[in-house]
Short mmCIF file of the C-alpha atoms (twelve columns), coordinates in Angstrom:
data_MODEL
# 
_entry.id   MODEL 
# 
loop_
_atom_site.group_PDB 
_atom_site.id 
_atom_site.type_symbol 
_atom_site.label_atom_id 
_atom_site.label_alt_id 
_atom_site.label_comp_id 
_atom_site.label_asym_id 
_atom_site.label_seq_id 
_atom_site.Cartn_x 
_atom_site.Cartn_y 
_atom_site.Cartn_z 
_atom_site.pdbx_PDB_model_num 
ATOM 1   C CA . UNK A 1   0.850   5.485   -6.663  1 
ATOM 2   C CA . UNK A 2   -0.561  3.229   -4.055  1 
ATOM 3   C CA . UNK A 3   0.117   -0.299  -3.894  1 
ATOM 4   C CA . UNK A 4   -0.776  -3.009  -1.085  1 
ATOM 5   C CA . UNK A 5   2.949   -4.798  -0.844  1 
ATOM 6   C CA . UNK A 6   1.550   -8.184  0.918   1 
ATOM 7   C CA . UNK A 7   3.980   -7.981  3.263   1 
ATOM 8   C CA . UNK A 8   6.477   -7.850  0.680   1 
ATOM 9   C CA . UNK A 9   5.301   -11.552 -0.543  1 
ATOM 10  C CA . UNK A 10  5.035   -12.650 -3.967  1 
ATOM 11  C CA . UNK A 11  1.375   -14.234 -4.907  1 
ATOM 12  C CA . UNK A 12  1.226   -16.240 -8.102  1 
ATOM 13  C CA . UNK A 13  -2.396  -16.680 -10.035 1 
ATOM 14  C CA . UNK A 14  -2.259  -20.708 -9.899  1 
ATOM 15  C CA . UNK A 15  -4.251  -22.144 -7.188  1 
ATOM 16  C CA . UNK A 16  -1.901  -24.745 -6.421  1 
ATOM 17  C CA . UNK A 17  0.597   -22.355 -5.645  1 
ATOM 18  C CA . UNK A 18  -1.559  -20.195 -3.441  1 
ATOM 19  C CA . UNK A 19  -2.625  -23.129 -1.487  1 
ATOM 20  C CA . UNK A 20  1.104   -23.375 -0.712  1 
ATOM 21  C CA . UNK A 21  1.890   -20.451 0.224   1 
ATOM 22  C CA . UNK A 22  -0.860  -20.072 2.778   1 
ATOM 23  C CA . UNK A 23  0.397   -22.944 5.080   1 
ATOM 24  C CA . UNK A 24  3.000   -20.916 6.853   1 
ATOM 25  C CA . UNK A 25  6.543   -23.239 5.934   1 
ATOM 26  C CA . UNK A 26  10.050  -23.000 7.414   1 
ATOM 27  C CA . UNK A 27  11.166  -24.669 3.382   1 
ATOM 28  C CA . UNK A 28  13.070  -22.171 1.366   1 
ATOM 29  C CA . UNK A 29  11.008  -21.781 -2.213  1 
ATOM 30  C CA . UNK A 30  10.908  -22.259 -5.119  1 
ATOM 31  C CA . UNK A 31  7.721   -24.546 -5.592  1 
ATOM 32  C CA . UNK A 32  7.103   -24.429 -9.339  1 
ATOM 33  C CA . UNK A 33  3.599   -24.465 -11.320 1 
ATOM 34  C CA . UNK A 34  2.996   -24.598 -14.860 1 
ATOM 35  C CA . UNK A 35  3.847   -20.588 -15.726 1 
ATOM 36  C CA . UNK A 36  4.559   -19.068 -12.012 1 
ATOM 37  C CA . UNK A 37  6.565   -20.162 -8.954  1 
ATOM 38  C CA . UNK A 38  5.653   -19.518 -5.377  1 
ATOM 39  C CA . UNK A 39  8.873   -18.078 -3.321  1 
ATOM 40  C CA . UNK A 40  9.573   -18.228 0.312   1 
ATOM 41  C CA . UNK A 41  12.462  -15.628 0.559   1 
ATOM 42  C CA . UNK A 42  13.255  -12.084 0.667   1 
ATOM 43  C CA . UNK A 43  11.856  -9.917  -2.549  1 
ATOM 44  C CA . UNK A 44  12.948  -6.937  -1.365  1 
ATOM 45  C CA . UNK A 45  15.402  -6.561  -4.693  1 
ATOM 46  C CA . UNK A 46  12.704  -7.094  -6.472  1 
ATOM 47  C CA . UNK A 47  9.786   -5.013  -5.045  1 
ATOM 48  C CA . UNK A 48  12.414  -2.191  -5.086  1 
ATOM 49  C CA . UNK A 49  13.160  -2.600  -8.275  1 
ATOM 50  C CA . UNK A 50  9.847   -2.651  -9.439  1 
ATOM 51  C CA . UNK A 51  8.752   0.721   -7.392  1 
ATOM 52  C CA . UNK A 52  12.206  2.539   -8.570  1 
ATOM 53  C CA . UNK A 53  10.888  2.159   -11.943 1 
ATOM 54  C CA . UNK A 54  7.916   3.673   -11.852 1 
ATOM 55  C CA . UNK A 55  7.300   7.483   -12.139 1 
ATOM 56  C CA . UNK A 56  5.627   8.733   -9.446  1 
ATOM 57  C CA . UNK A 57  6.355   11.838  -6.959  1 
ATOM 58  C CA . UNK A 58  4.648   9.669   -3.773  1 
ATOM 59  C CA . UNK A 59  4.287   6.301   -3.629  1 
ATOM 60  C CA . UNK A 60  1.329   4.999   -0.687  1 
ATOM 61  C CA . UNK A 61  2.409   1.142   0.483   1 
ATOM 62  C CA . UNK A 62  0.046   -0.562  2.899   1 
ATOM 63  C CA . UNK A 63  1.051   -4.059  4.584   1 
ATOM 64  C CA . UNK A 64  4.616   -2.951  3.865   1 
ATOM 65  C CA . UNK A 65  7.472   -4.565  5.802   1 
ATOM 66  C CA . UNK A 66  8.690   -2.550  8.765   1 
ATOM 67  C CA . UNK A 67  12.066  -3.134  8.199   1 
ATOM 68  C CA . UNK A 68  12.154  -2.147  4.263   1 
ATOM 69  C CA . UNK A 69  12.118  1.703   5.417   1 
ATOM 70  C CA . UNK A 70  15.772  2.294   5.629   1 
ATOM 71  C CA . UNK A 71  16.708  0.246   2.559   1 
ATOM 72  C CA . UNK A 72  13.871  0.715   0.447   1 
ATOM 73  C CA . UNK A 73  14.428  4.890   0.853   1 
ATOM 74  C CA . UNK A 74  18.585  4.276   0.004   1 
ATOM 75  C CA . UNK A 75  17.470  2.018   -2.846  1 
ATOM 76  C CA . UNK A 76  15.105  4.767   -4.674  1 
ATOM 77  C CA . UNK A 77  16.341  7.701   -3.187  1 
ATOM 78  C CA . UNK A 78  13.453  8.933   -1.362  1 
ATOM 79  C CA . UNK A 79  12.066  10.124  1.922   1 
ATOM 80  C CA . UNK A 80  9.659   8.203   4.019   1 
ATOM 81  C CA . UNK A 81  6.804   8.712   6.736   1 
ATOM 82  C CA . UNK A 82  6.181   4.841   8.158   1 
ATOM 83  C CA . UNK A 83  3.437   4.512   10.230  1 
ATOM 84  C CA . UNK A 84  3.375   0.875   12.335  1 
ATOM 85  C CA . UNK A 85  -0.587  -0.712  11.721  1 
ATOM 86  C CA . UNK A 86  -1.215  -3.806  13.897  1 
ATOM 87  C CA . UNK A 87  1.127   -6.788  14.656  1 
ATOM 88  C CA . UNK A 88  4.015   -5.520  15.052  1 
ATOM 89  C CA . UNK A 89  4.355   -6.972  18.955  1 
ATOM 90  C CA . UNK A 90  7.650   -8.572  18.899  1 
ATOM 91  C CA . UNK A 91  9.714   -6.419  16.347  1 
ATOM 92  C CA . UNK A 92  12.049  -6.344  15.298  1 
ATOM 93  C CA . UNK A 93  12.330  -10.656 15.917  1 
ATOM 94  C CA . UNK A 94  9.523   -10.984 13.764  1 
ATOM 95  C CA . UNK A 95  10.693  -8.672  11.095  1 
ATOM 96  C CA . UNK A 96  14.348  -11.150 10.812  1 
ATOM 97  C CA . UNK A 97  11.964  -13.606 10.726  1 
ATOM 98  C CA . UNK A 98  10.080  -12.852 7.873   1 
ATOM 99  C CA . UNK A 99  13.144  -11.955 5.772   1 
ATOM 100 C CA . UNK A 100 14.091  -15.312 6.285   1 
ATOM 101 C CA . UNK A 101 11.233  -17.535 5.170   1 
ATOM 102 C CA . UNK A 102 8.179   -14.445 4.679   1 
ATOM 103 C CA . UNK A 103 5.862   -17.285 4.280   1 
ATOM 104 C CA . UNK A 104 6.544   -18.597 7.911   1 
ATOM 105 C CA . UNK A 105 4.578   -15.426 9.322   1 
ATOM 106 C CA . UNK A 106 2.870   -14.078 6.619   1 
ATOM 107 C CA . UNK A 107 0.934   -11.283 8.339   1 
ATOM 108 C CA . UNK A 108 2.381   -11.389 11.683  1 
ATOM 109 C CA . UNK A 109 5.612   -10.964 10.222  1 
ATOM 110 C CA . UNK A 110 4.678   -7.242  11.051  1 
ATOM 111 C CA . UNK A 111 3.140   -4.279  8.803   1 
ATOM 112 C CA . UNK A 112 3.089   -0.117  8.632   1 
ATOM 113 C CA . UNK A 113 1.317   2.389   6.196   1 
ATOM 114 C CA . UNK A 114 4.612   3.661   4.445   1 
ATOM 115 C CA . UNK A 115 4.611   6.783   2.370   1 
ATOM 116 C CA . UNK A 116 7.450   7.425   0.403   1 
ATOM 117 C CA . UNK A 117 8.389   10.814  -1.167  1 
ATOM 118 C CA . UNK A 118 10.715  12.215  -4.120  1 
ATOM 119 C CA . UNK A 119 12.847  15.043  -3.729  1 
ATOM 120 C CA . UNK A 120 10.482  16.461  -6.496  1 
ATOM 121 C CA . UNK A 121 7.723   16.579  -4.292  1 
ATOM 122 C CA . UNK A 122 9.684   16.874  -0.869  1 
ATOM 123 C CA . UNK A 123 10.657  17.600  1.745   1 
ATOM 124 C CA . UNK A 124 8.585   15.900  4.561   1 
ATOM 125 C CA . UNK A 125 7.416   18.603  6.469   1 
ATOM 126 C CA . UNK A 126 5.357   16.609  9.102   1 
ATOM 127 C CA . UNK A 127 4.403   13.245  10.170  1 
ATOM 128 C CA . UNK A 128 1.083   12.256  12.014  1 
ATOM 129 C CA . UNK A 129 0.226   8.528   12.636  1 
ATOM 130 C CA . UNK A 130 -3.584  8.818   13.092  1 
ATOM 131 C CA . UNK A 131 -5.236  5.639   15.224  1 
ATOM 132 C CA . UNK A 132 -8.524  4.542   13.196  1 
ATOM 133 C CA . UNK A 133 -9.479  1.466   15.262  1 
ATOM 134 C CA . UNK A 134 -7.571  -0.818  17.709  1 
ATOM 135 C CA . UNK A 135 -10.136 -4.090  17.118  1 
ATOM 136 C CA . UNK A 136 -10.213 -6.423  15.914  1 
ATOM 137 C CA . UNK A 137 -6.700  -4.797  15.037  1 
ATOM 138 C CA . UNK A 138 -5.161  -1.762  14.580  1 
ATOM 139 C CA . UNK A 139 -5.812  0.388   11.844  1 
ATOM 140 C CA . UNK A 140 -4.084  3.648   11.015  1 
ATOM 141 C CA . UNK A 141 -3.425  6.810   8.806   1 
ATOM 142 C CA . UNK A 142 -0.129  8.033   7.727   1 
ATOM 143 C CA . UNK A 143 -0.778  11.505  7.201   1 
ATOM 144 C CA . UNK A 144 1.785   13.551  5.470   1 
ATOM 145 C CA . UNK A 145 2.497   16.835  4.673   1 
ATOM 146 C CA . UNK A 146 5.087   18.482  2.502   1 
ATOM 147 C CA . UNK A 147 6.672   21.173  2.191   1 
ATOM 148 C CA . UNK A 148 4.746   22.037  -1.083  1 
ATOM 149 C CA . UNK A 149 1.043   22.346  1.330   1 
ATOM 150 C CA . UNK A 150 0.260   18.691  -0.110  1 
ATOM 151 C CA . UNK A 151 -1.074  16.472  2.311   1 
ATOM 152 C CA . UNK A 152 -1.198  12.524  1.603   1 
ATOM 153 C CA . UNK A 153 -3.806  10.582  3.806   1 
ATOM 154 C CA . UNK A 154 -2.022  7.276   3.521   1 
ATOM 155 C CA . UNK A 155 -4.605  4.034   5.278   1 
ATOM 156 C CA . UNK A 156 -5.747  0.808   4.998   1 
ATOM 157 C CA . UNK A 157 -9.041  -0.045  6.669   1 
ATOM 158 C CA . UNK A 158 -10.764 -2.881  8.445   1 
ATOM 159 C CA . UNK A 159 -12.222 -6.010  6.162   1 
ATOM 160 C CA . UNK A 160 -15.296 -5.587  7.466   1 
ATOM 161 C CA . UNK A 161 -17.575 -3.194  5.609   1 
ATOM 162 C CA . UNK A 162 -19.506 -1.588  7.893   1 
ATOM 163 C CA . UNK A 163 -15.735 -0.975  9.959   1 
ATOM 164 C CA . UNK A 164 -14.349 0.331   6.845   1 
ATOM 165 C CA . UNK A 165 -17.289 2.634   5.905   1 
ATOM 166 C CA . UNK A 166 -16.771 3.996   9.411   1 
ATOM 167 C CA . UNK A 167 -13.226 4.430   9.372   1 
ATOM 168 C CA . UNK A 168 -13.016 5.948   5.778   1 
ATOM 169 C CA . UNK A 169 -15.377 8.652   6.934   1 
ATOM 170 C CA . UNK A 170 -13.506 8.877   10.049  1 
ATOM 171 C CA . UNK A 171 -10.128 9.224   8.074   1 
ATOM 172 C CA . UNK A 172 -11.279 11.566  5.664   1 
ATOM 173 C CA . UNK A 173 -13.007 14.334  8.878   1 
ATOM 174 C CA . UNK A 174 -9.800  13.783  10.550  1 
ATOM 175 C CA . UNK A 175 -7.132  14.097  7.738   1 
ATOM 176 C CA . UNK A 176 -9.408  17.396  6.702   1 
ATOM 177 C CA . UNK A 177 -9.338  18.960  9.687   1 
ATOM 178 C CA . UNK A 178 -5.624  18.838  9.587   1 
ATOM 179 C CA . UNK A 179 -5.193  19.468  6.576   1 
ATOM 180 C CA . UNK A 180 -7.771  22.577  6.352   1 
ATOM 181 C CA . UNK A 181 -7.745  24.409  2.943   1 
ATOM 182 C CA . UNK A 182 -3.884  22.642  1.623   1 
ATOM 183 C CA . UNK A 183 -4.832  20.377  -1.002  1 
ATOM 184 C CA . UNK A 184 -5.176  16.520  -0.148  1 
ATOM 185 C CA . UNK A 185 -4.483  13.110  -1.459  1 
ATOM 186 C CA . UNK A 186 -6.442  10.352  0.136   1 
ATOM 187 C CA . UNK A 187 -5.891  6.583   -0.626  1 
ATOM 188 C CA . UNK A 188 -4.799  3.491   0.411   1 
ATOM 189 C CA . UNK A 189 -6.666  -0.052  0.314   1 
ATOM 190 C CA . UNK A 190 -10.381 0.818   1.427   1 
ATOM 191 C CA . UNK A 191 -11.263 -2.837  1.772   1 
ATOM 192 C CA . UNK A 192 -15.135 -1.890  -0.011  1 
ATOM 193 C CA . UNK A 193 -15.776 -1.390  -3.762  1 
ATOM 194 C CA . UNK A 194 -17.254 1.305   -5.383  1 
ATOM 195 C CA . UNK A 195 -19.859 -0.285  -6.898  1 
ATOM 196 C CA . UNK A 196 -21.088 -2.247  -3.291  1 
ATOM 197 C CA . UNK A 197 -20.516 0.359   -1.172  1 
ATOM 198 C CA . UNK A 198 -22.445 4.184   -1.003  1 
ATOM 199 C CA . UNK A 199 -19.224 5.587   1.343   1 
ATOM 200 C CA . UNK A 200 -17.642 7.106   -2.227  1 
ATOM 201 C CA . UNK A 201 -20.583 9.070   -2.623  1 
ATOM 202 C CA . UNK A 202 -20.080 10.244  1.253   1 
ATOM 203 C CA . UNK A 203 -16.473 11.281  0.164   1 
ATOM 204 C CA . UNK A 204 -17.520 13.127  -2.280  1 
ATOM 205 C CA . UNK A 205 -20.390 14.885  -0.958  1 
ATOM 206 C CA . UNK A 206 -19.240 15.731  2.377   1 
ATOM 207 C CA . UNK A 207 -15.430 16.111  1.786   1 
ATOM 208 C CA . UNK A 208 -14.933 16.495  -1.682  1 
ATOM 209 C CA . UNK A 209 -12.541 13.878  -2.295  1 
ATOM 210 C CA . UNK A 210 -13.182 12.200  -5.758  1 
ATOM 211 C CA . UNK A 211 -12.308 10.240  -8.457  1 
ATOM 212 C CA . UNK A 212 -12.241 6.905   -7.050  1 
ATOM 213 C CA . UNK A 213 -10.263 4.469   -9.293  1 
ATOM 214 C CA . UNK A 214 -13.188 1.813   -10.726 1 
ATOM 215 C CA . UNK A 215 -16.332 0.490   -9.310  1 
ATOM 216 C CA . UNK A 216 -14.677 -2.915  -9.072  1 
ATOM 217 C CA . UNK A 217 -11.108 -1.958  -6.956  1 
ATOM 218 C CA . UNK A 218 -10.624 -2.047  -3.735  1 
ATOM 219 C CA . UNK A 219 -7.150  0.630   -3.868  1 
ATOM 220 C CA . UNK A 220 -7.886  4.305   -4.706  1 
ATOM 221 C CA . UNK A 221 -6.527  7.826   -4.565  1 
ATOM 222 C CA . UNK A 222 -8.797  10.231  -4.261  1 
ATOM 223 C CA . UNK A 223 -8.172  14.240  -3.950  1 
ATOM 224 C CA . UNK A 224 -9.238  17.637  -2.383  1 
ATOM 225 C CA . UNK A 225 -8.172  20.905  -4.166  1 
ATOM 226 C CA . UNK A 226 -6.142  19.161  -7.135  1 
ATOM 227 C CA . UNK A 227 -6.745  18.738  -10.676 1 
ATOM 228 C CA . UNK A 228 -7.031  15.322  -12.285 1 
ATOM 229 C CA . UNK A 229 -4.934  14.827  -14.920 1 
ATOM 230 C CA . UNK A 230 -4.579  11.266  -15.194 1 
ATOM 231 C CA . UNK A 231 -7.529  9.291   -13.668 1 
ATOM 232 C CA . UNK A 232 -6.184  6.858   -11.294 1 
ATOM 233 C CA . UNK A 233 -6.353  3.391   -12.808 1 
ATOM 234 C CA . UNK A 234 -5.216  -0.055  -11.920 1 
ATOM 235 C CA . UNK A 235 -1.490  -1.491  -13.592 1 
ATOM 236 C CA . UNK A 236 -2.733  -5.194  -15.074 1 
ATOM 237 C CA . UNK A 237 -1.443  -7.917  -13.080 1 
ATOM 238 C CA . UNK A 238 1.617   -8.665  -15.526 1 
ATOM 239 C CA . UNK A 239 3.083   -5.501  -14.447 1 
ATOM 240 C CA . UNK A 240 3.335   -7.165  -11.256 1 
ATOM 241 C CA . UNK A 241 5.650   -9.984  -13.198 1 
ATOM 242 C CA . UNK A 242 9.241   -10.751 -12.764 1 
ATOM 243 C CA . UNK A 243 10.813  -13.494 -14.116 1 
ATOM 244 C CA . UNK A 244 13.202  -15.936 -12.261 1 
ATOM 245 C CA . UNK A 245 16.558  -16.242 -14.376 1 
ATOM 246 C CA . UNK A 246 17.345  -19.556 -12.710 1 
ATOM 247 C CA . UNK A 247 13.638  -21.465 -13.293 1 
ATOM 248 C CA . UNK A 248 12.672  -19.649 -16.620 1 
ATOM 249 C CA . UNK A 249 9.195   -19.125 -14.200 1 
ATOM 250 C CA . UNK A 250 7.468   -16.209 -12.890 1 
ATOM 251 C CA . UNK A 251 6.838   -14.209 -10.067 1 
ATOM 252 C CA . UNK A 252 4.401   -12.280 -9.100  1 
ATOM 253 C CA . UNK A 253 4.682   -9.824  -6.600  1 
ATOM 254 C CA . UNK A 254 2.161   -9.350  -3.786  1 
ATOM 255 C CA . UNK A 255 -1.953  -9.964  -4.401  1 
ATOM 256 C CA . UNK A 256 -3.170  -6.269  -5.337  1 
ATOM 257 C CA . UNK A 257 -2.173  -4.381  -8.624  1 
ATOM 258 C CA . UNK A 258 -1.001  -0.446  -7.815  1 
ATOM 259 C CA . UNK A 259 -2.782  2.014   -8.800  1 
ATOM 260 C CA . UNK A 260 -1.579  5.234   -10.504 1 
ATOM 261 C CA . UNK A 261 -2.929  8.582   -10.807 1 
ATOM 262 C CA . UNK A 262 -1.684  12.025  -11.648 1 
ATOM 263 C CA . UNK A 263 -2.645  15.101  -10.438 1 
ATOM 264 C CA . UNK A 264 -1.457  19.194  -10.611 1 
ATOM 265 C CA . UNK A 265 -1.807  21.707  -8.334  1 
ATOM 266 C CA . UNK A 266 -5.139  23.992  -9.015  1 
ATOM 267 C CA . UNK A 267 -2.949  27.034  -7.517  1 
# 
């Protein structure tokens, strides 16, 4: 899986609602709309409920809290590579800070590339943060390796798309020249779409890494040396839906849908 966790915020499809919860508050949620409400407090319970459900050997979280490591990995009983991205100046202040009111921060709350590992698929054998760009901000790759010769290639590129054209291809030489031969999963958030952008073609021409997920997402996994046996695809955004026992409303957790895929071992 691969998800995008917002910075572990919740982001509810009434406009209203957004509008709130992009002016950065200190008021403790929640702000109610016709089907959805808009929190300002911790979701960790919730994210981690949502990701111990689902069955999946590695899980690939972009804009994930910093501090969620420790009790994310007790929660599901995993192992974890975290890889700190850009804006993470003043932990761990920031990071009690945005457990306290997430919407006060939003983004500079803090963020890492976080890849998180079953014993199934375990153990972590090594752990390489790989530096994509430093500006406008810093980008990196969380590139893991387990003790089965997998290798996960774990980013989330610049908005730009010429940057993240760049740094895809950049990510992909880098995390194959580490990885040589072993097989390889690549994904993340690659910030371009299939269907506007010609760097999936690139992957798959000069690295071999292929399927991505649809011509319309911007979240794939692609792989190197593995058989597809699922193609990655995109949960709908109701899987993203929990509801709140004490408003009878909903909650929708963070503004990307995860995207699953599963793969075997061609050895």
């Amino acid at each position: 899986m691969t998800w995008n966790a917002f910075h572990g915020r919740d982001w509810p499809p009434e406009p209203e609602l957004q509008v709130r919860a992009h002016k950065g508050n200190c008021r403790r949620g929640p702000r109610l709309g016709n089907e959805y409400e808009q929190t300002n407090w911790d979701l960790f319970e919730l994210f981690a409920d949502l990701i111990g459900g689902v069955d999946c050997d590695v899980a690939l979280f972009q804009e994930f809290p910093p501090a969620w490591k420790r009790r994310l990995t007790a929660a599901t009983g995993t192992e974890a590579h975290r890889a700190f991205s850009g804006r993470n100046w003043f932990q761990p202040l920031t990071s009690l800070i945005g457990r306290w009111r997430p919407d006060l921060l939003g983004a500079w709350e803090g963020g890492s590339n976080t890849t998180l590992v079953r014993p199934g698929a375990g153990p972590i054998a090594e752990r390489h943060r790989i530096v994509l760009t430093r500006l406008p901000e810093t980008r990196v790759m969380a590139l893991t390796r387990l003790g089965s010769r997998l290798w996960v290639a774990n980013l989330h590129v610049s908005t730009k798309p010429s940057s993240a054209e760049r740094e895809l291809l950049d990510a992909a030489q880098r995390a194959i020249d580490l990885a040589g031969p072993d097989p390889l999963i690549f994904g993340g958030d690659f910030n371009v779409r299939p269907k506007a952008s010609a760097v999936f073609g690139q992957l798959e021409d000069r690295f071999g890494l292929a399927p991505f997920t649809a011509p319309d997402r911007l979240s794939h996994l692609l792989v190197r040396g593995l058989e597809v046996v699922e193609h990655p695809a995109a949960l709908p955004p109701e899987a993203r839906d929990v509801a709140d026992p004490d408003t009878g409303k909903l909650i929708r957790l963070s503004d990307h849908n995860p995207v699953i895929g599963k793969f075997s071992d061609l050895g």
